[in-house]
MOPAC internal coordinates of N, CA, C and O (Angstrom, degrees):
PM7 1SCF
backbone

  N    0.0000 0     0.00 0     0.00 0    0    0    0
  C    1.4524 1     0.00 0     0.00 0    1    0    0
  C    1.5273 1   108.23 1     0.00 0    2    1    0
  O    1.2310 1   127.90 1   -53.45 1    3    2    1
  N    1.5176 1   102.40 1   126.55 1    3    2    1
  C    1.6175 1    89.27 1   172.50 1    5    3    2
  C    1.3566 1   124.34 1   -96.61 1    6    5    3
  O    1.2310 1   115.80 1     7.82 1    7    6    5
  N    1.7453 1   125.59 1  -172.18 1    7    6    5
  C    1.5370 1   115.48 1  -159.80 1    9    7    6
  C    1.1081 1   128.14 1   -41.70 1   10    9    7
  O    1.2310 1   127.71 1   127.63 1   11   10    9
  N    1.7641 1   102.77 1   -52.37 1   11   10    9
  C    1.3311 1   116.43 1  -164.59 1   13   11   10
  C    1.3322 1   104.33 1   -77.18 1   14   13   11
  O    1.2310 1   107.18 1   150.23 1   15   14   13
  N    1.9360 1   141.48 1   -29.77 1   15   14   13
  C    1.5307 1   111.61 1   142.75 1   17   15   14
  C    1.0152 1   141.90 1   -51.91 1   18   17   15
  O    1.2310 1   122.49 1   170.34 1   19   18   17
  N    1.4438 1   112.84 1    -9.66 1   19   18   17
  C    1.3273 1   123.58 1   171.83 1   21   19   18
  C    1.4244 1   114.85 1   -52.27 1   22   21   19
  O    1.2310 1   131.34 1   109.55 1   23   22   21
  N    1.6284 1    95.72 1   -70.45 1   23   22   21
  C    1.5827 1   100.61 1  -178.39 1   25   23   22
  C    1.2602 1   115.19 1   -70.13 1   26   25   23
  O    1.2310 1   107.48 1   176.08 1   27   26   25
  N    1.2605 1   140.94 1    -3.92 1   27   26   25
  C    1.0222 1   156.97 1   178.31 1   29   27   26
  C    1.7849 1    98.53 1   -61.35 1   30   29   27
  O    1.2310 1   126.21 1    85.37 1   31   30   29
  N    0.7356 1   105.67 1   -94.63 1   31   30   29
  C    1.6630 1   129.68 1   161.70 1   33   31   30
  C    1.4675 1   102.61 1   -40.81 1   34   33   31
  O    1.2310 1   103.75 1  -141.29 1   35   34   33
  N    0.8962 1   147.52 1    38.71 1   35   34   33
  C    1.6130 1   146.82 1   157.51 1   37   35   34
  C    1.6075 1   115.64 1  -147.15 1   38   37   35
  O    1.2310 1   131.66 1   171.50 1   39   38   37
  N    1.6611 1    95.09 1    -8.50 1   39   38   37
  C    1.0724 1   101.24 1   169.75 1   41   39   38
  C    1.8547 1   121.13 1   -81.88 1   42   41   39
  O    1.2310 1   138.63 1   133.44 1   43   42   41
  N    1.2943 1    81.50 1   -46.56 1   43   42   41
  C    1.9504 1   107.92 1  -177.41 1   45   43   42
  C    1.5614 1   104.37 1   -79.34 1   46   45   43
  O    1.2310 1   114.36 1   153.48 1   47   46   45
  N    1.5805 1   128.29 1   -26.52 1   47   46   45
  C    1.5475 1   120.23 1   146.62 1   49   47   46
  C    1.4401 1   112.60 1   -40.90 1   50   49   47
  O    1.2310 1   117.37 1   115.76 1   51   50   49
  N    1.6121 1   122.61 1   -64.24 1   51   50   49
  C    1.0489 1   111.70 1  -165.04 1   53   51   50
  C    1.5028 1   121.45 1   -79.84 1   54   53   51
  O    1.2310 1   118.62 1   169.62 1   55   54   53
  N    1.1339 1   120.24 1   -10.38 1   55   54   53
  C    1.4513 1   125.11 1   159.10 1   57   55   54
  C    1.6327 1   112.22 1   -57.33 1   58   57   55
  O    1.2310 1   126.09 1   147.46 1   59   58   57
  N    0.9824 1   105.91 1   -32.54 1   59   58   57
  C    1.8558 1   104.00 1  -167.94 1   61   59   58
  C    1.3309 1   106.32 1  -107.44 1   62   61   59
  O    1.2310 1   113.57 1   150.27 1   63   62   61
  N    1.4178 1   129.76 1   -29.73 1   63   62   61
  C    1.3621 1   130.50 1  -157.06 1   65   63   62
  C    1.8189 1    95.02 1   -49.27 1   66   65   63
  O    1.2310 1   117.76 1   113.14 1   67   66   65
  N    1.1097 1   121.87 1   -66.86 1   67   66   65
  C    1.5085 1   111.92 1  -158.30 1   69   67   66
  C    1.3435 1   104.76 1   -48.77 1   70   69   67
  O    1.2310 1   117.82 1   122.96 1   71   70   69
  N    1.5287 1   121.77 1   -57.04 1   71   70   69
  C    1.5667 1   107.24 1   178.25 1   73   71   70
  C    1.2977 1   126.82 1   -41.36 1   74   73   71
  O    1.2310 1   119.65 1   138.80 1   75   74   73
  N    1.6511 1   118.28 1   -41.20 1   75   74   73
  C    1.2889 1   120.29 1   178.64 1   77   75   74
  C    1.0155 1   128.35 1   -46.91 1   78   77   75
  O    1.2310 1   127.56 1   127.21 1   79   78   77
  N    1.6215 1   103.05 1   -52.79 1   79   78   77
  C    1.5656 1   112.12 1   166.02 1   81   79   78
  C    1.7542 1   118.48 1   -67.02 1   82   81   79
  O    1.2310 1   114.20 1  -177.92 1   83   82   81
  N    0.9140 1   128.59 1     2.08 1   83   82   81
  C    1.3597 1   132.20 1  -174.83 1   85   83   82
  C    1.7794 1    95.10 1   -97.18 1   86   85   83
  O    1.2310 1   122.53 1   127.52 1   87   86   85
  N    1.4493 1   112.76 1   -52.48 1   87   86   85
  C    1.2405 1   106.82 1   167.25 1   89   87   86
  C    1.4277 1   134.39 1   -74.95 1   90   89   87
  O    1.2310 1   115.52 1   176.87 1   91   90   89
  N    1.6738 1   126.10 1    -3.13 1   91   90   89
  C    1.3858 1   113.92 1   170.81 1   93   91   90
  C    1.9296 1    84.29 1   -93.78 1   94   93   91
  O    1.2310 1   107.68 1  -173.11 1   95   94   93
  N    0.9538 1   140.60 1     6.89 1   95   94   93
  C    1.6298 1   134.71 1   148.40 1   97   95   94
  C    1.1733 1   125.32 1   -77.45 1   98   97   95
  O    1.2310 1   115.24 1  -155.34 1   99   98   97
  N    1.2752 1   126.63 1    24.66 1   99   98   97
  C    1.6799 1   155.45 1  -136.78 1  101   99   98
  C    1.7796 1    81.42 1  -111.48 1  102  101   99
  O    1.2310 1   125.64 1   111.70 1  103  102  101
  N    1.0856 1   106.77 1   -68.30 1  103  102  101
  C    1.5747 1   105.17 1  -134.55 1  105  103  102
  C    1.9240 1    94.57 1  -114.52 1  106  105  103
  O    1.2310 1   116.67 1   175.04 1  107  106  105
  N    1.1422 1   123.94 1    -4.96 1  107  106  105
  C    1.0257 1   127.78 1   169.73 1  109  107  106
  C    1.9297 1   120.02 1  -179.90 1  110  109  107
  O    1.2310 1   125.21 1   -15.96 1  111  110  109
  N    1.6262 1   107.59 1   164.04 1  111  110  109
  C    1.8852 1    93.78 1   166.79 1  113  111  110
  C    1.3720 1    95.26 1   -71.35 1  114  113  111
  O    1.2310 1   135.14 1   -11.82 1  115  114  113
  N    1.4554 1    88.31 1   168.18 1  115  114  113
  C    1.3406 1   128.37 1   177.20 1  117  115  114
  C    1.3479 1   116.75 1  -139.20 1  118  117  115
  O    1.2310 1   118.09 1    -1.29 1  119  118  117
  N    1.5384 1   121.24 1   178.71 1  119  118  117
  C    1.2389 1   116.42 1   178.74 1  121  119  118
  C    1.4593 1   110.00 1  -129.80 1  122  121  119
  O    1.2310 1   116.80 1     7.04 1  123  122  121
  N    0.9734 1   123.69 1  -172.96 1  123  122  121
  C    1.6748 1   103.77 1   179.90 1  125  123  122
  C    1.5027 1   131.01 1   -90.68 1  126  125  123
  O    1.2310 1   121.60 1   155.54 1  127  126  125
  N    1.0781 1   114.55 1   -24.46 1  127  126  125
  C    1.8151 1   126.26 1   167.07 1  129  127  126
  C    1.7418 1    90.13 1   -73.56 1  130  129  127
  O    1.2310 1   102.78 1   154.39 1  131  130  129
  N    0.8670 1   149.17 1   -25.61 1  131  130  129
  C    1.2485 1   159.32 1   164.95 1  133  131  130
  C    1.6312 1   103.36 1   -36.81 1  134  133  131
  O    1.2310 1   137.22 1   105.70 1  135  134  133
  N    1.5829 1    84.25 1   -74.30 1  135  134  133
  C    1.9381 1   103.90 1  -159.13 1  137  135  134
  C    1.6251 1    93.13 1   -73.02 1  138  137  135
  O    1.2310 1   117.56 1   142.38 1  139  138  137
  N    1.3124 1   122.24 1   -37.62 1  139  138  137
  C    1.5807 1   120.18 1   154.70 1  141  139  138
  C    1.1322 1   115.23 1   -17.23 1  142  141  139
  O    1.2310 1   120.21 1    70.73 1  143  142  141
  N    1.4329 1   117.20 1  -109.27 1  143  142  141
  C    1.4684 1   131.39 1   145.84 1  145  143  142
  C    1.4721 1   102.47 1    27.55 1  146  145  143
  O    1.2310 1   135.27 1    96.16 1  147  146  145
  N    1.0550 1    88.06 1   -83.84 1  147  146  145
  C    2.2074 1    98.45 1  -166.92 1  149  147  146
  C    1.3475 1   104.28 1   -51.37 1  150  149  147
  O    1.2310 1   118.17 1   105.77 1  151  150  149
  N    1.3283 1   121.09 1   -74.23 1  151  150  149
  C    1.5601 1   125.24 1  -175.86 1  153  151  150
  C    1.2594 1   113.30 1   -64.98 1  154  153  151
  O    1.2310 1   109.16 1  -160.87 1  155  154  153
  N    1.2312 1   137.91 1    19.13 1  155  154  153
  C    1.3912 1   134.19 1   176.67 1  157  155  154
  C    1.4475 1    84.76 1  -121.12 1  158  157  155
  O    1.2310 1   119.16 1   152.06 1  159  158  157
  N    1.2759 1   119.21 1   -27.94 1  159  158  157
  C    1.5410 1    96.32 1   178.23 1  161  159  158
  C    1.6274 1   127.27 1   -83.18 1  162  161  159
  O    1.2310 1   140.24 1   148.47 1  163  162  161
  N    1.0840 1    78.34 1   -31.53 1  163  162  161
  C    1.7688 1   101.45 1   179.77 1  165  163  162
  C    1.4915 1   100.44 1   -66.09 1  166  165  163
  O    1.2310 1   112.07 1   162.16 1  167  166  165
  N    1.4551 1   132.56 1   -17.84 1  167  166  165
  C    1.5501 1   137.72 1  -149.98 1  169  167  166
  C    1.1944 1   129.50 1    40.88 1  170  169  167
  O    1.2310 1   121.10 1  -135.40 1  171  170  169
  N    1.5932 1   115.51 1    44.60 1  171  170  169
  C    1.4387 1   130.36 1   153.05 1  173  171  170
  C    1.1242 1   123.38 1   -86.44 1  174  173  171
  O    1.2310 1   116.59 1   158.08 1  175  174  173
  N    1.2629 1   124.09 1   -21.92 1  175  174  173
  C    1.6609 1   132.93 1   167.01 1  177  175  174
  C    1.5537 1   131.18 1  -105.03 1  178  177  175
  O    1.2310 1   130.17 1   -59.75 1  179  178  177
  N    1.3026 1    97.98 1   120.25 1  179  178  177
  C    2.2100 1    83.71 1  -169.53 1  181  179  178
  C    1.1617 1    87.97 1  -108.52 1  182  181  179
  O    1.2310 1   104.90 1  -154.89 1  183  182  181
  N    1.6002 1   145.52 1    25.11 1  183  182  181
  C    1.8089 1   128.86 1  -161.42 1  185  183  182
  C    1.3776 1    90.15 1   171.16 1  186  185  183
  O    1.2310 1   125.18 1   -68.94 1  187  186  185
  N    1.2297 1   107.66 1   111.06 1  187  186  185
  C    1.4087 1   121.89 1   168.61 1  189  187  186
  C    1.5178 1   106.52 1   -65.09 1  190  189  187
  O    1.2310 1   121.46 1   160.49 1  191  190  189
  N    1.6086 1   114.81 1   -19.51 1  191  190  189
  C    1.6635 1   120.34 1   175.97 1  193  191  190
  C    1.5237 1   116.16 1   -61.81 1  194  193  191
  O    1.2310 1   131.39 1   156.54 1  195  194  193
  N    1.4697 1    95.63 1   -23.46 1  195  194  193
  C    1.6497 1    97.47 1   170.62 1  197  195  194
  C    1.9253 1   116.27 1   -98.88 1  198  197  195
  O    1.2310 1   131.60 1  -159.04 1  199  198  197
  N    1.0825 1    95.21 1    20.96 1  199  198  197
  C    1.7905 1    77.26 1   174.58 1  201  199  198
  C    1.5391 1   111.88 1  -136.42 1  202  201  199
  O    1.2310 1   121.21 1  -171.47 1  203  202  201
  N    1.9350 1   115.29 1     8.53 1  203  202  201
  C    1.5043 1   102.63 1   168.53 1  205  203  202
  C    1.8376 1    91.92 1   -93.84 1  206  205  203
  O    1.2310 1   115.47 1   147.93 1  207  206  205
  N    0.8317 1   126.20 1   -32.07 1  207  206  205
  C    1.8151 1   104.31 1   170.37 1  209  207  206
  C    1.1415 1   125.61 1   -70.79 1  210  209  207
  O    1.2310 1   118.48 1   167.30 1  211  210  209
  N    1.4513 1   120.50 1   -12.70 1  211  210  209
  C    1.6402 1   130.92 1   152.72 1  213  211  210
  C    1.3731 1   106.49 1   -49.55 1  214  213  211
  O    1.2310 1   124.77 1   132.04 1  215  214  213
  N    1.4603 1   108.46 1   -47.96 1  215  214  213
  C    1.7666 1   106.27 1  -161.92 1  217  215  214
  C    1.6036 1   107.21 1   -83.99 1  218  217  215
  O    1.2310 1   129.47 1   170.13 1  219  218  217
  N    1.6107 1    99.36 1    -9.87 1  219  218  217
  C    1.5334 1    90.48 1  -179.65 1  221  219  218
  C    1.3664 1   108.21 1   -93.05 1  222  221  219
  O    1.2310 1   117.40 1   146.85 1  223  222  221
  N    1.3282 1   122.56 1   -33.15 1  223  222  221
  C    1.1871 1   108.35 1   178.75 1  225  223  222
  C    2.0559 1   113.70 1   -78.83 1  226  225  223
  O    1.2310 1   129.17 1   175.54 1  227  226  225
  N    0.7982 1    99.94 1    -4.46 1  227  226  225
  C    1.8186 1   112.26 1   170.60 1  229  227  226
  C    1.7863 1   102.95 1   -62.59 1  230  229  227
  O    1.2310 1   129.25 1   115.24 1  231  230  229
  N    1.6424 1    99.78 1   -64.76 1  231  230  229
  C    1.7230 1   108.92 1  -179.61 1  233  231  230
  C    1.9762 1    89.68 1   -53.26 1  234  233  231
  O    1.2310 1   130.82 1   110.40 1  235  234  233
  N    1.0123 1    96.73 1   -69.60 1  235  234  233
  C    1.7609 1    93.58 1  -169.44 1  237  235  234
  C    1.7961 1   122.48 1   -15.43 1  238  237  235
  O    1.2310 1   132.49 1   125.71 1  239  238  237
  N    1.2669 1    93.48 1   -54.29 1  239  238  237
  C    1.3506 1   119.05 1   171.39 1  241  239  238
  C    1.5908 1   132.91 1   -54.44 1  242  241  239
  O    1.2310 1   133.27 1   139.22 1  243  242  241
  N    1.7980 1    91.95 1   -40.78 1  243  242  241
  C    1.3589 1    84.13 1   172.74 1  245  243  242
  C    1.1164 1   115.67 1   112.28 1  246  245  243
  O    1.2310 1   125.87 1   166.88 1  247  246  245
  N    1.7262 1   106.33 1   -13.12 1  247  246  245
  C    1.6652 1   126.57 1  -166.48 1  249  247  246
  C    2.0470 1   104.79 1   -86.23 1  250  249  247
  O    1.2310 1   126.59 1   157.95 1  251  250  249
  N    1.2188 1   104.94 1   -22.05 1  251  250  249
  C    1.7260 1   113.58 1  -174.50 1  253  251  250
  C    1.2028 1    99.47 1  -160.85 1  254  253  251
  O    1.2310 1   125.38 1   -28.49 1  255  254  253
  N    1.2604 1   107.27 1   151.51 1  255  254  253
  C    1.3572 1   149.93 1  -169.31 1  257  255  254
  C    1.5622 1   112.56 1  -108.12 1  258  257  255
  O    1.2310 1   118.46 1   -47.69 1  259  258  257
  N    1.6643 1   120.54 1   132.31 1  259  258  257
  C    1.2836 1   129.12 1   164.73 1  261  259  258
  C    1.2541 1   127.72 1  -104.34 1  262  261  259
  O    1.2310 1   115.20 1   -41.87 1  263  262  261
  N    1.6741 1   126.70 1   138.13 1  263  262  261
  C    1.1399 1   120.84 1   147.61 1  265  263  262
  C    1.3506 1   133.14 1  -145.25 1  266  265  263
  O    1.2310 1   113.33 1   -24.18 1  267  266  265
  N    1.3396 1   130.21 1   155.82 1  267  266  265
  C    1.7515 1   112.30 1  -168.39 1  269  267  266
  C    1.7195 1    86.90 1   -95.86 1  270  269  267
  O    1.2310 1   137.76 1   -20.89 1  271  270  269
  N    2.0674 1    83.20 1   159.11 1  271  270  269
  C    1.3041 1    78.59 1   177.89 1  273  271  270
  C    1.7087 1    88.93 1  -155.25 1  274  273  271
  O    1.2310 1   118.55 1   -45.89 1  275  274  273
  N    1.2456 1   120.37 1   134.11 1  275  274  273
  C    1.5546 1   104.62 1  -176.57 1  277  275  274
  C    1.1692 1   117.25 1   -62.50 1  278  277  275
  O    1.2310 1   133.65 1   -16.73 1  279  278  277
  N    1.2685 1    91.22 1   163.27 1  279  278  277
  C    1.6742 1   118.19 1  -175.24 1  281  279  278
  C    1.6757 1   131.33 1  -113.59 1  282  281  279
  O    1.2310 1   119.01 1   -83.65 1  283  282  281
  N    1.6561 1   119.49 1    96.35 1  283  282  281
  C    1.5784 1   111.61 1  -167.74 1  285  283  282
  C    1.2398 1   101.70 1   -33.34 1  286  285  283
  O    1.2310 1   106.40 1   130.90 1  287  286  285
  N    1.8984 1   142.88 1   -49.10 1  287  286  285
  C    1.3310 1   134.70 1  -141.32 1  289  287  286
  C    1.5615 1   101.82 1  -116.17 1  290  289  287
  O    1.2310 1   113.19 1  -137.50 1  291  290  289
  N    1.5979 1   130.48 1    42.50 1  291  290  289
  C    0.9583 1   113.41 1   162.11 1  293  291  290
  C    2.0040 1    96.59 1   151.99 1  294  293  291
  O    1.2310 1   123.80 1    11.18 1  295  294  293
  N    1.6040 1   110.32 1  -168.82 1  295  294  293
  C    0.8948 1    89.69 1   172.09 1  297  295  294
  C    1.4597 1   136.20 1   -83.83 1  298  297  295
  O    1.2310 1   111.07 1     9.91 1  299  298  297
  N    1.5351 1   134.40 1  -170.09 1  299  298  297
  C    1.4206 1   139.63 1  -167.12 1  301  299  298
  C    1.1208 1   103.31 1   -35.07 1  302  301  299
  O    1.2310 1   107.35 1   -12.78 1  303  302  301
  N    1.4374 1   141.19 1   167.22 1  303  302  301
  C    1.6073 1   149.19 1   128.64 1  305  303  302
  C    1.5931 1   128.52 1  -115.93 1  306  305  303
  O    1.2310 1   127.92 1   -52.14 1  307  306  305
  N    1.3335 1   102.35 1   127.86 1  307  306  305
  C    1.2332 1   103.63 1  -179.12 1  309  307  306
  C    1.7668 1   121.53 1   -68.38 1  310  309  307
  O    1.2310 1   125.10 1   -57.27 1  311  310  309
  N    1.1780 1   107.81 1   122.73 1  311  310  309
  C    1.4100 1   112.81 1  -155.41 1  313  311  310
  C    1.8926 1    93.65 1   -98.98 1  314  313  311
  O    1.2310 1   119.73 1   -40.38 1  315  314  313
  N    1.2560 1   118.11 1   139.62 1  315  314  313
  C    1.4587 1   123.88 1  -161.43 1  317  315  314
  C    1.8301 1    99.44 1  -122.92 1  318  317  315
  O    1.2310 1   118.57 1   -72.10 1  319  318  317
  N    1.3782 1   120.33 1   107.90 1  319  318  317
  C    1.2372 1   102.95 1   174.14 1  321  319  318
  C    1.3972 1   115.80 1  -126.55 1  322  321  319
  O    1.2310 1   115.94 1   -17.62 1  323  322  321
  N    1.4216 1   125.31 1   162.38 1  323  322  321
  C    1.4754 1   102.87 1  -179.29 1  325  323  322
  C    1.4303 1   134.32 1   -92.01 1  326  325  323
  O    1.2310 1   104.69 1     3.27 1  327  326  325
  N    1.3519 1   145.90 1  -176.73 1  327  326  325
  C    1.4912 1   119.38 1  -135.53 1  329  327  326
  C    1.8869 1    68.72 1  -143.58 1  330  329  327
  O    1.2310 1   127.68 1    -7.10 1  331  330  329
  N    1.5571 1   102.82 1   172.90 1  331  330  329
  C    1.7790 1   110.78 1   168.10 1  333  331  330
  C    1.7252 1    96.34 1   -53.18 1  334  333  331
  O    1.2310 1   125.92 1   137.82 1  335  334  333
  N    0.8056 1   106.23 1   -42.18 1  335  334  333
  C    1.8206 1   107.23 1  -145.40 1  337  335  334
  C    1.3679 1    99.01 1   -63.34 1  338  337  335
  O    1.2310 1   116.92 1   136.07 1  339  338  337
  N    1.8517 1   123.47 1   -43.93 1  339  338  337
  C    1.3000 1   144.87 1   170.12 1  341  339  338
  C    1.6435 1   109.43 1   -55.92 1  342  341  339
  O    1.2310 1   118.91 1   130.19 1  343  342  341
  N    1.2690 1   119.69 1   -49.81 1  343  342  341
  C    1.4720 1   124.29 1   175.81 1  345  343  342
  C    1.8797 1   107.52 1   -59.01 1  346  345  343
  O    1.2310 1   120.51 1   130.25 1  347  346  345
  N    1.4748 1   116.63 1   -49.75 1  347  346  345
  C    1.3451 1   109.89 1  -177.72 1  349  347  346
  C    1.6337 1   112.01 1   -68.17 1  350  349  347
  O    1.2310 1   125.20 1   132.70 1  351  350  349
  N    1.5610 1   107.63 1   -47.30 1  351  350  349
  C    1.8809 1    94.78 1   160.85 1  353  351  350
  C    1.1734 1   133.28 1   -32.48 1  354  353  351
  O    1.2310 1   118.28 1   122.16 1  355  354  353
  N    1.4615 1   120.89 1   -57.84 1  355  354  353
  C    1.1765 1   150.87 1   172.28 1  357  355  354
  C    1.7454 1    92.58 1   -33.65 1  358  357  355
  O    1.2310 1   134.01 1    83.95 1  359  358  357
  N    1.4352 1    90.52 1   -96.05 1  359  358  357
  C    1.6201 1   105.72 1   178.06 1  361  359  358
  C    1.8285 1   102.89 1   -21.56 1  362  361  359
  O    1.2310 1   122.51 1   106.21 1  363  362  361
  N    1.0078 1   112.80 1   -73.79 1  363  362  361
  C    1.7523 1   109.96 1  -169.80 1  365  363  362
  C    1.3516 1   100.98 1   -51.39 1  366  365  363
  O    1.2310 1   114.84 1   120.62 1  367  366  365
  N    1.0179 1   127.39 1   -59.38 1  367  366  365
  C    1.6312 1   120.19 1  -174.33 1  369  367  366
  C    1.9675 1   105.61 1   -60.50 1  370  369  367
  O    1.2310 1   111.27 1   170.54 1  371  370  369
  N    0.5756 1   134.05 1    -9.46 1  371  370  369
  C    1.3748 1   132.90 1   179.53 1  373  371  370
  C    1.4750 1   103.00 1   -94.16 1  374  373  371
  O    1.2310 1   122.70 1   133.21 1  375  374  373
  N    1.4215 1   112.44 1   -46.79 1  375  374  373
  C    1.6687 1   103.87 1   167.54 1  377  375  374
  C    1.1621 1   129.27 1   -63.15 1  378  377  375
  O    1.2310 1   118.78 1   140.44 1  379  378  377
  N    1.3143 1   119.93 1   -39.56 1  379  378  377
  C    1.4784 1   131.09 1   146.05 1  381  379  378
  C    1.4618 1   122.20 1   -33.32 1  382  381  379
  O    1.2310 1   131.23 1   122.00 1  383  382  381
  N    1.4067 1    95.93 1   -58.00 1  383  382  381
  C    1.4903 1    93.49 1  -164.84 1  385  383  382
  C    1.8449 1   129.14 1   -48.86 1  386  385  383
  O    1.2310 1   132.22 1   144.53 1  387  386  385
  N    1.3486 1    94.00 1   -35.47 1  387  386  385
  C    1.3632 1   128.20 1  -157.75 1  389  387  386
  C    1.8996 1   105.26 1   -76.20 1  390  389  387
  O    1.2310 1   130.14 1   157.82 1  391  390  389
  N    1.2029 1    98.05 1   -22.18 1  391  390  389
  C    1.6786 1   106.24 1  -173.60 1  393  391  390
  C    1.4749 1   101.59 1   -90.80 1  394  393  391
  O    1.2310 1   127.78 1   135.35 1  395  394  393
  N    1.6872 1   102.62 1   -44.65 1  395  394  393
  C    1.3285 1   111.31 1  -169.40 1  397  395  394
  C    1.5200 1   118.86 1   -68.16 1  398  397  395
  O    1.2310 1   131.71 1   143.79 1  399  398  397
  N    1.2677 1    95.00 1   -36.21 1  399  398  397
  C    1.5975 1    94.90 1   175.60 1  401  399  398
  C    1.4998 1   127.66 1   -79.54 1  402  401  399
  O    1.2310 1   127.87 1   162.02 1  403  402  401
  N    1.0415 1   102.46 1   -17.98 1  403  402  401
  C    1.7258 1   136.87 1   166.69 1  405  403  402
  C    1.3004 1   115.76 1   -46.95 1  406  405  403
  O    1.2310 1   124.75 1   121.41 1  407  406  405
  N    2.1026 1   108.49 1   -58.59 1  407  406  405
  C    0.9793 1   127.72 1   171.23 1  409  407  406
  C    1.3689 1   122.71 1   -63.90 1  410  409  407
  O    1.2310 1   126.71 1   129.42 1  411  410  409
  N    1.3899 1   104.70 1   -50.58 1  411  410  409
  C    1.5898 1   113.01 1   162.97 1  413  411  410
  C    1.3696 1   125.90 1   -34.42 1  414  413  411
  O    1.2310 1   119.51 1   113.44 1  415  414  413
  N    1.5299 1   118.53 1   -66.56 1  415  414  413
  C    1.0161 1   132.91 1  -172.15 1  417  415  414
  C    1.8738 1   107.05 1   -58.46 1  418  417  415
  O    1.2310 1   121.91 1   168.54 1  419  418  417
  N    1.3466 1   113.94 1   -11.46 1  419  418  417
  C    1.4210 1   107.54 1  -161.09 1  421  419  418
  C    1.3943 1    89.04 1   -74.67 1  422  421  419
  O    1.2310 1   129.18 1   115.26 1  423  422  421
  N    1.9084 1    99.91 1   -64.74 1  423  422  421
  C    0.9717 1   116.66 1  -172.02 1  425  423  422
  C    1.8101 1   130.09 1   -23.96 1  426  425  423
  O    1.2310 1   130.38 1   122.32 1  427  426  425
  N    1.4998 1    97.58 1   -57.68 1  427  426  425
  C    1.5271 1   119.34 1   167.10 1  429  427  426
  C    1.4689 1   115.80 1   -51.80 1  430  429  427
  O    1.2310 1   114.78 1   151.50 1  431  430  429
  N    1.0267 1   127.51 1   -28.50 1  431  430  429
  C    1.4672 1   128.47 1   166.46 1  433  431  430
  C    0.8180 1   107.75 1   -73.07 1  434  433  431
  O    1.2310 1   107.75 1   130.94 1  435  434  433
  N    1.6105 1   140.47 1   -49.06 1  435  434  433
  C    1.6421 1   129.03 1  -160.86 1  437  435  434
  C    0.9497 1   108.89 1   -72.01 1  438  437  435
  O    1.2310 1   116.43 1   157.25 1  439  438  437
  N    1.6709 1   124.39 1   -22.75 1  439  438  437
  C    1.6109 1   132.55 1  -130.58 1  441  439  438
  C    1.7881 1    76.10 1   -99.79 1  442  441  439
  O    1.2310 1   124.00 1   -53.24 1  443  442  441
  N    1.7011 1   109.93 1   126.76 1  443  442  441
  C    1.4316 1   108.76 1   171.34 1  445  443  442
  C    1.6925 1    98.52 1   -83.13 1  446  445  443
  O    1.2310 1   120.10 1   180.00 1  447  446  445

């Protein structure tokens, strides 16, 4: 990929990253090398340096919830789950999402 997909794609990561993480908080907590894990696999995350100030400003918000909880393989982990307030974001951005990208995608086809 060259630069300008580069930034291309780091741009539209950071547009989505919080939802993403709001949705792998969908179906259960998690922890954060956890939610790592996922979005590094999926290739939404290139830097785990960018997703514990994601999660703090998420708790900030109001959107997820923390708690430690020990750990058999080491010490505590802060366990991240999502709250109503995080589920109705979620929800709106998913209704959104679906038109917008819809629209997008038209666009990009016509465009010679």
């Amino acid at each position: 990929m060259d630069s300008s997909a580069d930034a291309v794609l780091t741009q539209l990561r950071k547009g989505v990253l919080e939802y993403c993480v709001l949705a792998c908080l969908r179906q259960r907590p998690a922890y954060g090398l956890e939610l790592a894990s996922q979005l590094t696999d999926a290739r939404l995350l290139t830097s785990e340096g960018t997703l514990y100030p994601l999660l703090s400003r998420l708790r900030k918000q109001g959107l997820v919830e923390s708690t430690w909880q020990e750990s058999t393989s080491g010490p505590p982990r802060r366990y991240y789950q999502l709250t109503d307030h995080g589920t109705t974001a979620l929800a709106a951005f998913a209704e959104t999402w679906r038109p917008f990208s819809d629209d997008v995608s038209a666009i990009l086809e016509d465009t010679p």
